[in-house]
One Martini backbone bead per residue (centre of mass of N, CA, C, O) as a GRO file, in nm:
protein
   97
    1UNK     BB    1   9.256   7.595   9.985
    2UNK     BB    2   9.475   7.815  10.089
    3UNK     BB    3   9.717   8.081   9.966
    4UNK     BB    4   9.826   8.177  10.282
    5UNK     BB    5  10.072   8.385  10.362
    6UNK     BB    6  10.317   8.486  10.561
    7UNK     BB    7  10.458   8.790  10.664
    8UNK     BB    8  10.732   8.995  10.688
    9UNK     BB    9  10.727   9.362  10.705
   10UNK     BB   10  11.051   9.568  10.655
   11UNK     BB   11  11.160   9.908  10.678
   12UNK     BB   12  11.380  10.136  10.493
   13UNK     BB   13  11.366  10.484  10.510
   14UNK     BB   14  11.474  10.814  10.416
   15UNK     BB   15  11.177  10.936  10.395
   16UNK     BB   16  10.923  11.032  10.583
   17UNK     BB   17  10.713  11.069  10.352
   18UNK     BB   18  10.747  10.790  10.260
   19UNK     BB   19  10.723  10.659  10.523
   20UNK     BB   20  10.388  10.717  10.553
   21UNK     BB   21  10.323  10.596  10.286
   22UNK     BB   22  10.392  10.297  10.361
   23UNK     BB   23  10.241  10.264  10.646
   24UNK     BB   24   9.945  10.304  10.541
   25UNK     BB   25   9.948  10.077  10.304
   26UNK     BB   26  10.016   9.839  10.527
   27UNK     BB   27   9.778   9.842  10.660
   28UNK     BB   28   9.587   9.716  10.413
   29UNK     BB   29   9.799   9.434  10.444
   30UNK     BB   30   9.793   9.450  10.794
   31UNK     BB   31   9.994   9.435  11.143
   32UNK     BB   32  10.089   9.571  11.296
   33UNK     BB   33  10.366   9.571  11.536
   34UNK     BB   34  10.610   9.796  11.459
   35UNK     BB   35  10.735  10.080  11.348
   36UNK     BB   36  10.828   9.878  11.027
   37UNK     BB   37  10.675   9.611  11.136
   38UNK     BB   38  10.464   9.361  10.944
   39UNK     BB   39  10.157   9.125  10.965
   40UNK     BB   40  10.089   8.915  10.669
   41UNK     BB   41   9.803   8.745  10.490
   42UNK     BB   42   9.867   8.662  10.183
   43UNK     BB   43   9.816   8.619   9.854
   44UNK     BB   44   9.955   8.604   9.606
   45UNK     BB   45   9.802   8.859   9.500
   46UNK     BB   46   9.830   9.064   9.730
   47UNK     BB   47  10.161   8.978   9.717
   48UNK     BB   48  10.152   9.150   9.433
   49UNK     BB   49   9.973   9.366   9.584
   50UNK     BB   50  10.252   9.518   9.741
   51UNK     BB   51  10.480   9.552   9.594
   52UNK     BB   52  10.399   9.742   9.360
   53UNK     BB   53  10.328   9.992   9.551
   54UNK     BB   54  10.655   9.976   9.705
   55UNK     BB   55  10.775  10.043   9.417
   56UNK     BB   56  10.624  10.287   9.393
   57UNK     BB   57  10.738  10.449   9.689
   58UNK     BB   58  11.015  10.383   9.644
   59UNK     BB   59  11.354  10.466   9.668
   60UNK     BB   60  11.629  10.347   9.480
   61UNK     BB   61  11.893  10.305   9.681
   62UNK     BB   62  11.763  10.442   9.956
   63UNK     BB   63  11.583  10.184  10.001
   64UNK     BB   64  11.422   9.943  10.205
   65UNK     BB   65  11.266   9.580  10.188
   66UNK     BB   66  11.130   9.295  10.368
   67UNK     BB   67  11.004   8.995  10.268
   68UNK     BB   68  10.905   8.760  10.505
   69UNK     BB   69  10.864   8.409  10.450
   70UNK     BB   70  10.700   8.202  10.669
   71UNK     BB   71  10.442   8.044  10.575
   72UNK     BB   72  10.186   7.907  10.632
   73UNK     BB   73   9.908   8.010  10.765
   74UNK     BB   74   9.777   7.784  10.867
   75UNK     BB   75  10.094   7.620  10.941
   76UNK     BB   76  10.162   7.897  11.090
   77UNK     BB   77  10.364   7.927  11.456
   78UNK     BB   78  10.433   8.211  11.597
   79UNK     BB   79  10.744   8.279  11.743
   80UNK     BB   80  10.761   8.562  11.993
   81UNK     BB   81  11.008   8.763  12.146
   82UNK     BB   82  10.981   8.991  12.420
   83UNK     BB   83  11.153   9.296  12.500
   84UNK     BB   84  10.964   9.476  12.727
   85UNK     BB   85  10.717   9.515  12.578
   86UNK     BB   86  10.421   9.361  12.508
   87UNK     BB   87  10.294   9.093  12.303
   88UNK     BB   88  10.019   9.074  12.054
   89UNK     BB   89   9.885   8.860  11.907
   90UNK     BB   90   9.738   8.783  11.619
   91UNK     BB   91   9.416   8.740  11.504
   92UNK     BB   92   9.230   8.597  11.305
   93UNK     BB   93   8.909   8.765  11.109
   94UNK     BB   94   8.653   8.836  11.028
   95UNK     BB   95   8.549   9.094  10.791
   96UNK     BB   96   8.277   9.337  10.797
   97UNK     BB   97   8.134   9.558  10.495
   0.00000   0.00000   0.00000
């Protein structure tokens, strides 16, 4: 049984140098959703080195970063309405490197 659970991460970084170092890593974490906000499935160690990441990159008291816990990846069905440009589900795949 998987331990990967959805997270939505957005942040608000008040210095642009900042705000690009953290866009990188969270590539490496999820799936871009849209400007400061990606979706992520992550098992617990996961999200444990995202957070630490996080800790380290951003300024306290000056930045913000939420990380919103939707629950179990395998059975949660995330429902999202787009309002403007059209919104496209991430799909699970598996990456061969």
């Amino acid at each position: 049984m998987s331990d990967e659970r959805t997270y939505i991460v957005t942040y608000d970084i008040s210095d642009s140098k900042r705000w690009r170092r953290i866009f990188k890593t969270m590539h490496g974490f999820g799936e871009w959703i849209q400007l400061s906000v990606f979706q992520c499935r992550l098992s617990r160690r996961r999200r444990v080195e995202l957070e630490t990441k996080l800790r380290e990159l951003i300024k306290a008291g000056d930045d913000h970063v939420l990380m919103i816990d939707v629950g179990p990846a395998n059975k949660t069905e995330i429902a999202v309405m787009s309002i403007g440009k059209t919104f496209s589900a991430i799909e699970r795949k598996a990456i061969v490197i």
